[in-house]
C-alpha positions in Angstrom: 135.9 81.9 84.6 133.5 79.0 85.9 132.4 81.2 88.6 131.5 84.2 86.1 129.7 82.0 83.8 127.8 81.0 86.6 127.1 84.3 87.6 125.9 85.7 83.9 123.7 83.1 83.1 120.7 84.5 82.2 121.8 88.1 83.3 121.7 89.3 79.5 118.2 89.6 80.1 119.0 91.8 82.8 121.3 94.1 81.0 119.0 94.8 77.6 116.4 95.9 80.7 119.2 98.0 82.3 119.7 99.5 78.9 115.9 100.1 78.1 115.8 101.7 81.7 118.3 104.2 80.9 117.1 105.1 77.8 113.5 105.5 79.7 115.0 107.9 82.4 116.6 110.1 80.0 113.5 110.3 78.1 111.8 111.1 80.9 114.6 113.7 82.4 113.9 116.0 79.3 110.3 115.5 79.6 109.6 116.6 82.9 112.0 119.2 82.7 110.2 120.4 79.8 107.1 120.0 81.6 107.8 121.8 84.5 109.2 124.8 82.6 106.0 124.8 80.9 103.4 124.5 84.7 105.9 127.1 86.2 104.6 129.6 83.0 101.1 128.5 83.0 100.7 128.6 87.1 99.9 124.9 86.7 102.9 124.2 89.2 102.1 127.1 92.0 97.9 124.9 91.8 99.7 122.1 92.3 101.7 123.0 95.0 98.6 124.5 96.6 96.6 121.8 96.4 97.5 120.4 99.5 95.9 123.8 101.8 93.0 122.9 103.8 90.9 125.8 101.9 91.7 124.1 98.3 90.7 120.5 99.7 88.0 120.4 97.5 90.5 120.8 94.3 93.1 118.8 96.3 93.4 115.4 93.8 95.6 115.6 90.6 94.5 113.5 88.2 96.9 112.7 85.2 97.0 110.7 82.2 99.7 107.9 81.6 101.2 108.3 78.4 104.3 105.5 79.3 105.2 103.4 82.5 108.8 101.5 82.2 110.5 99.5 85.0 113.0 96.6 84.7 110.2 94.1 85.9 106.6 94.8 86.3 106.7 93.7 90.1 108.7 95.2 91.1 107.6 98.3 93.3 106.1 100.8 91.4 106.4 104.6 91.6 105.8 107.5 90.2 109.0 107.4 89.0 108.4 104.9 86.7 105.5 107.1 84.6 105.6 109.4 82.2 102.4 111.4 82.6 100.2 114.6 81.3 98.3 116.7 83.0 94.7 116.1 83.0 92.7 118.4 85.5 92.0 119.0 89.8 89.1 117.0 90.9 87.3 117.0 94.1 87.9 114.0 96.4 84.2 113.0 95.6 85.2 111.7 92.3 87.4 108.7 94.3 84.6 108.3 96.6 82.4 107.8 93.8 84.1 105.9 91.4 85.1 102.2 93.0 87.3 101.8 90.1 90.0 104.5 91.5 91.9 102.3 93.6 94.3 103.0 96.3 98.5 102.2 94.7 100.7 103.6 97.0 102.4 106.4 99.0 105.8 108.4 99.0 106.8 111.8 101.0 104.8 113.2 98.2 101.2 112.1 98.8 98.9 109.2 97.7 99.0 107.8 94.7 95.6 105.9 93.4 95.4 104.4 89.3 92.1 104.8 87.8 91.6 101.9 85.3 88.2 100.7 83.8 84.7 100.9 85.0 83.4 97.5 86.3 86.9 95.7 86.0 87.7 94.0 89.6 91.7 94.2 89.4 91.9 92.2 92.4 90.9 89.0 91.0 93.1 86.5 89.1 91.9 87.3 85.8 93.4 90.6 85.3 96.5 89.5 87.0 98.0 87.1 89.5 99.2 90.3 91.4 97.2 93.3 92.6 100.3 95.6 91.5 100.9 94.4 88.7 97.3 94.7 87.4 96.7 98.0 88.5 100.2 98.8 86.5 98.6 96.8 83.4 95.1 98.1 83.9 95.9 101.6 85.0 94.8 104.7 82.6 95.1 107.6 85.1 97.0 108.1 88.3 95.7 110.6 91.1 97.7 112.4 93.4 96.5 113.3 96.9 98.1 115.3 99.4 98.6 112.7 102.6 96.8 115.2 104.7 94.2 115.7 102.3 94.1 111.5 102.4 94.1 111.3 105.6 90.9 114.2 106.1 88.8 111.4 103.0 89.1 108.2 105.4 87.4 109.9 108.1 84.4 109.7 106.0 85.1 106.1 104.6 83.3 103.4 106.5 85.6 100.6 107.4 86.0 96.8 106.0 82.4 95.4 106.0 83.7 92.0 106.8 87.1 90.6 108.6 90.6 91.2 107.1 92.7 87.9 107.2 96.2 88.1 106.7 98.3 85.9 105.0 102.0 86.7 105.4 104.5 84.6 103.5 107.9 83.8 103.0 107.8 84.3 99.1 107.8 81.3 96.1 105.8 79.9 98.7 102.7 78.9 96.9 100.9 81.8 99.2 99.6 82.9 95.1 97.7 79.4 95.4 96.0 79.4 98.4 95.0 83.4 97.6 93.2 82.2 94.5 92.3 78.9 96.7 90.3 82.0 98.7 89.0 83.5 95.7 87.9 81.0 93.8 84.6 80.7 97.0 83.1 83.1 95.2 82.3 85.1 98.9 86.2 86.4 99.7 87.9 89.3 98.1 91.7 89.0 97.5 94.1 91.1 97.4 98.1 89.9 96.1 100.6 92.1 97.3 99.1 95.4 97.4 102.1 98.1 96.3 101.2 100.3 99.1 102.9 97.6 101.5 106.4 98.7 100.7 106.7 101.7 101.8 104.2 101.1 104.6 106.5 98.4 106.0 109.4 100.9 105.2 107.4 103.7 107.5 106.6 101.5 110.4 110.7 100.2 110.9 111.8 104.3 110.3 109.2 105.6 112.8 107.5 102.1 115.1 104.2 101.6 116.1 103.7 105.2 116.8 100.1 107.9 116.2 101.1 108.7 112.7 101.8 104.9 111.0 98.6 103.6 112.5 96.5 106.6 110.7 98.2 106.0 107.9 98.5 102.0 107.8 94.6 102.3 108.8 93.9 104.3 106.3 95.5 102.2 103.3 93.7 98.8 104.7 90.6 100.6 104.8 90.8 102.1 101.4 91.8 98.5 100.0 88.9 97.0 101.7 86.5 99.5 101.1 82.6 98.9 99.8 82.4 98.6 95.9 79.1 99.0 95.1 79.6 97.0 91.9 80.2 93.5 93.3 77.9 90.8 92.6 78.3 89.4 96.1 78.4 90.8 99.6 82.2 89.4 100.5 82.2 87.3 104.0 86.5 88.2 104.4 88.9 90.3 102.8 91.7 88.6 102.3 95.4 90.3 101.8 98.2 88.8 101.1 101.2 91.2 101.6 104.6 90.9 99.8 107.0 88.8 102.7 108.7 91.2 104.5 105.6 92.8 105.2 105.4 91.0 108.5 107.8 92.7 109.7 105.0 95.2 110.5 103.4 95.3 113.8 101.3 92.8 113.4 99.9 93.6 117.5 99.1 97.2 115.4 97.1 95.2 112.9 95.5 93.5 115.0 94.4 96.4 117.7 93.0 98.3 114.8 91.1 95.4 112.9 90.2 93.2 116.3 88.0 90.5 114.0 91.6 90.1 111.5 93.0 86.4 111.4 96.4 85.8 110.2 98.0 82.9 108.2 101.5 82.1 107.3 102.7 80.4 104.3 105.9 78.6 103.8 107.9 76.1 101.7 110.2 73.9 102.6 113.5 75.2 102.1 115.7 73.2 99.4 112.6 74.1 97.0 112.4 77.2 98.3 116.3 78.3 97.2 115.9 76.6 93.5 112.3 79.0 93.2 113.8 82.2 94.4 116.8 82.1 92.2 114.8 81.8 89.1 112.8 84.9 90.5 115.9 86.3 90.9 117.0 85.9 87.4 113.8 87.3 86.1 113.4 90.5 88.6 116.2 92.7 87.7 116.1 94.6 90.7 117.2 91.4 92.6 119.6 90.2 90.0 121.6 93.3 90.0 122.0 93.7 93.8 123.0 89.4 93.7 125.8 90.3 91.1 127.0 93.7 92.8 127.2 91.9 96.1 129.3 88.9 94.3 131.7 91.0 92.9 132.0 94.2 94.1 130.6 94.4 98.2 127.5 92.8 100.1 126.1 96.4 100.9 125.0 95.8 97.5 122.2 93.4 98.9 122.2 94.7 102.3 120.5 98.1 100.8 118.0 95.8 98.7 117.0 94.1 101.8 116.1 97.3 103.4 114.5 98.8 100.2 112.2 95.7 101.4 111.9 96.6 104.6 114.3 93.4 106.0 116.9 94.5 108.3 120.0 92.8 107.4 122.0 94.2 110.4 121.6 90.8 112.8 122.3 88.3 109.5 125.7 89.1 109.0 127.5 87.7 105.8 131.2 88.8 104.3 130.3 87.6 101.3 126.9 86.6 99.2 126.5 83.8 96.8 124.1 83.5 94.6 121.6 81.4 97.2 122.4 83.1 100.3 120.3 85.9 99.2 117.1 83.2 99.7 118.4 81.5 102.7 118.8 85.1 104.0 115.2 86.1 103.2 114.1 82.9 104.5 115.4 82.7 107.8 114.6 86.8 108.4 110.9 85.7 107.9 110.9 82.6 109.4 112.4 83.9 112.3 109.8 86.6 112.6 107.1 84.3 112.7 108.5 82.1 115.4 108.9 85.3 117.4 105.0 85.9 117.1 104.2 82.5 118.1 106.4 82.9 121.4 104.6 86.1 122.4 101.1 84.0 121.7 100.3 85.7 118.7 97.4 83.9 117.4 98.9 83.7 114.1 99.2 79.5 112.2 101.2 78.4 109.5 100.5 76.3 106.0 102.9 74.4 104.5 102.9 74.5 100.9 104.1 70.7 100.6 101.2 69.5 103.1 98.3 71.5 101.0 99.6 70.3 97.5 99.5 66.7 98.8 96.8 66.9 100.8 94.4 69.3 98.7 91.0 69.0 100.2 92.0 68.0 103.7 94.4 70.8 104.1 91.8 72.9 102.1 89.1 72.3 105.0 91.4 73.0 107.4 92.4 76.2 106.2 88.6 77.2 105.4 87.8 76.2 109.3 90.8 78.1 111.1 89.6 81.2 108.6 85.8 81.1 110.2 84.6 80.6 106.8 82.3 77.7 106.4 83.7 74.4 105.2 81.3 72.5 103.6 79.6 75.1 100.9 83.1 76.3 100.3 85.4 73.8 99.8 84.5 72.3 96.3 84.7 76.1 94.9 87.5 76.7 96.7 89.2 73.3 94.9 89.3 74.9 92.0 92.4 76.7 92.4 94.4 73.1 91.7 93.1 73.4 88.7 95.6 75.6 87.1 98.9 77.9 87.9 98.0 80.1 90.2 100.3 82.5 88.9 99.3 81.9 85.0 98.5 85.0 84.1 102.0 86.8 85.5 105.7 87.3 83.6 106.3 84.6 86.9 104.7 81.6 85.8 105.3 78.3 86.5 106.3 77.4 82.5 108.6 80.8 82.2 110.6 80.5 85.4 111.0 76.6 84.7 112.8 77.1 81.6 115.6 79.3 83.5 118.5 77.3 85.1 120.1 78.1 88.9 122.5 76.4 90.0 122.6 73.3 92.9 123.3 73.7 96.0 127.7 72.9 96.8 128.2 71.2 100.0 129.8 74.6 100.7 126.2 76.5 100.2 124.7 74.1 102.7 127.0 74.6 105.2 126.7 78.1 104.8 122.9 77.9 105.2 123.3 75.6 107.9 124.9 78.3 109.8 122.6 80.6 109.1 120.2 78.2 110.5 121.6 77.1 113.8 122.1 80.3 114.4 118.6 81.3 114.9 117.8 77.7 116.2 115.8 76.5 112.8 115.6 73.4 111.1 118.6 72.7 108.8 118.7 72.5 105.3 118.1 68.7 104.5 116.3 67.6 107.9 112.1 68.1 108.6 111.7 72.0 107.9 108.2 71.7 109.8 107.4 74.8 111.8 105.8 75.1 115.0 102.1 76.1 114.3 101.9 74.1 111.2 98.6 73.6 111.1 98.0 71.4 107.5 100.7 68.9 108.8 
């Protein structure tokens, strides 16, 4: 009984979301059902599945309204899935070329998926929202659909990034959310947090490897993220993009062939801290929280298929039986892993750690600012700032929301667990100086 109560604290938030996600999908079921019956009378449907012929490219983007979006948690990965939506018309491609506030979302086997919001609004800064995703989900008033042939035939015409691209890859609850807005807050870098279109781009690259077709179409997304917007007030000196963590599991070597000026970052946490922050995340993500509890009580290929909905491979971390913190050790350890592997094939890739930059905020700052070829000096009092605040204020994952939810302390049985997990793959263990080679702020 102990162990249950452990294990549904806090999940009856998770089950009146479970309910209001069933409810949702129904709703939805009979609508598009209705819908379709409805395009298939009109010959709405047979346009729509033309759209994507080379002679209709210039009617090739559906653009519909969003009449209701529902999902358990608003970051998690969004899809079309998650919308209700109504027709609105077939546009030429020139209407995403002229309008910089169509931004690129994501992909499926279905097309592209851009979310038109407001004229003028920026959603990658920290004002909208502490996450790219989740602002374009909040800010979002029409989605467009795009045939990926038909997206692949616009980028030819789209100029690429007019600055470098850095990379900052991250091991989650890291604090990579602070040194993002640290970035933005220089008033010459644009940011992007967790772009959606990472997901399934990560997803694509382990199903198929570094082969013709991902680097079109990973090219294609970075260069429609970073693309010129004609309504900034500055001319930006970097992009900055700060995937979701098991984004470097991409080829990074790919990144780096098609972007040659990139720089990359990693950002980690030590790992004790790391457990207690990714538990409450747990608790507050459904997604998470339901493969955790499945996994506890039914079978681990609960979480093993929500690590590869990630794009983590969970086939080399093998575990009989997952507790409620093995599920961040896991995650840590994948990612940490990864980015020892890059340093060892002299990637030039360094590392931040979140405990060295909160201590040591303007030395770690300059630091940071110098290994980015930005300059230090004019920079480093904007970029200062950032401390100023939670980075993540203006998210459902801020500091004074997931503080108020209880996990529960590491048993000398956890640890050892962990500490297997670990040695295994020749980290440090839980406890002793979690420094990583390539630390670069310690």
């Amino acid at each position: 009984m102990l162990a249950l109560r452990r294990w549904m604290n806090g999940y009856d938030k998770l089950l009146v979301r479970l309910a209001g996600l069933v409810v949702f999908k129904c709703v939805r079921f009979v609508f598009c059902t209705v819908q379709r019956i409805y395009w298939l009378l009109n010959g709405r449907l047979r346009q729509q599945r033309e759209s994507g012929l080379d002679e209709n490219y210039d009617r090739c983007i559906h653009v519909m309204n969003i009449i209701a979006y529902y999902s358990c948690h608003v970051l998690i990965e969004a899809t079309r899935s998650d919308y209700i939506l109504t027709h609105n018309r077939f546009d030429s491609p020139d209407y995403i070329f002229n309008n910089d506030h169509v931004t690129l979302m994501s992909f499926d086997d279905k097309g592209v998926i851009f979310v038109e919001s407001l004229p003028g609004r920026h959603l990658w800064k920290s004002e909208c929202n502490s996450f790219y995703r989740a602002a374009q989900v909040a800010h979002g008033q029409k989605l467009l659909f795009v045939p990926m042939k038909a997206f692949l035939k616009m980028t030819e015409k789209l100029e690429g990034p007019s600055a470098p691209i850095m990379f900052l890859f991250n091991t989650a609850r890291c604090g990579s959310t602070l040194l993002t807005n640290l970035l933005e807050q220089t008033d010459c870098c644009v940011t992007f947090s967790e772009p959606t279109f990472c997901f399934p781009l990560t997803r694509l690259y382990q199903r198929l490897g570094n082969t013709k077709q991902v680097q079109q179409v990973t090219k294609a997304c970075f260069n429609w993220l970073c693309r010129h917007d004609k309504t900034l007030p500055f001319q930006p000196k970097a992009y900055v993009i700060k995937p979701a963590g098991p984004a470097v599991f991409l080829s990074l070597q790919m990144l780096r062939d098609l972007y040659p000026t990139s720089r990359y970052l990693f950002m980690y946490r030590g790992l004790a801290e790391n457990i207690k922050s990714m538990c409450r995340l747990h608790r507050e993500l459904a997604n998470s929280s339901l493969a955790c509890l499945l996994g506890r009580l039914i079978s681990p290929r609960f979480v093993r298929s929500y690590l590869i909905s990630l794009g983590i491979d969970p086939t080399e971390l093998r575990m009989d039986v997952f507790h409620e913190v093995d599920l961040p050790v896991f995650r840590w350890v994948h990612i940490c892993r990864r980015y020892l592997e890059l340093r060892r094939e002299n990637f030039p890739i360094a590392a931040v750690l979140y405990e060295d930059l909160v201590k040591n905020k303007e030395h770690c700052t300059r630091i940071i600012l110098e290994y980015l070829g930005l300059p230090v000096d004019p920079l480093v009092d904007k970029a200062l700032r950032a401390f100023q605040q939670d980075s993540q204020l203006m998210s459902p994952i801020a500091r004074h929301i997931l503080k108020k939810i209880r996990v529960p302390e590491m048993s000398s049985e956890d640890k050892q667990r962990a500490n297997q997990l670990l040695n295994k793959w020749d980290l440090p263990l839980y406890g002793s100086d979690e420094v990583l080679e390539g630390t670069i702020t310690h």
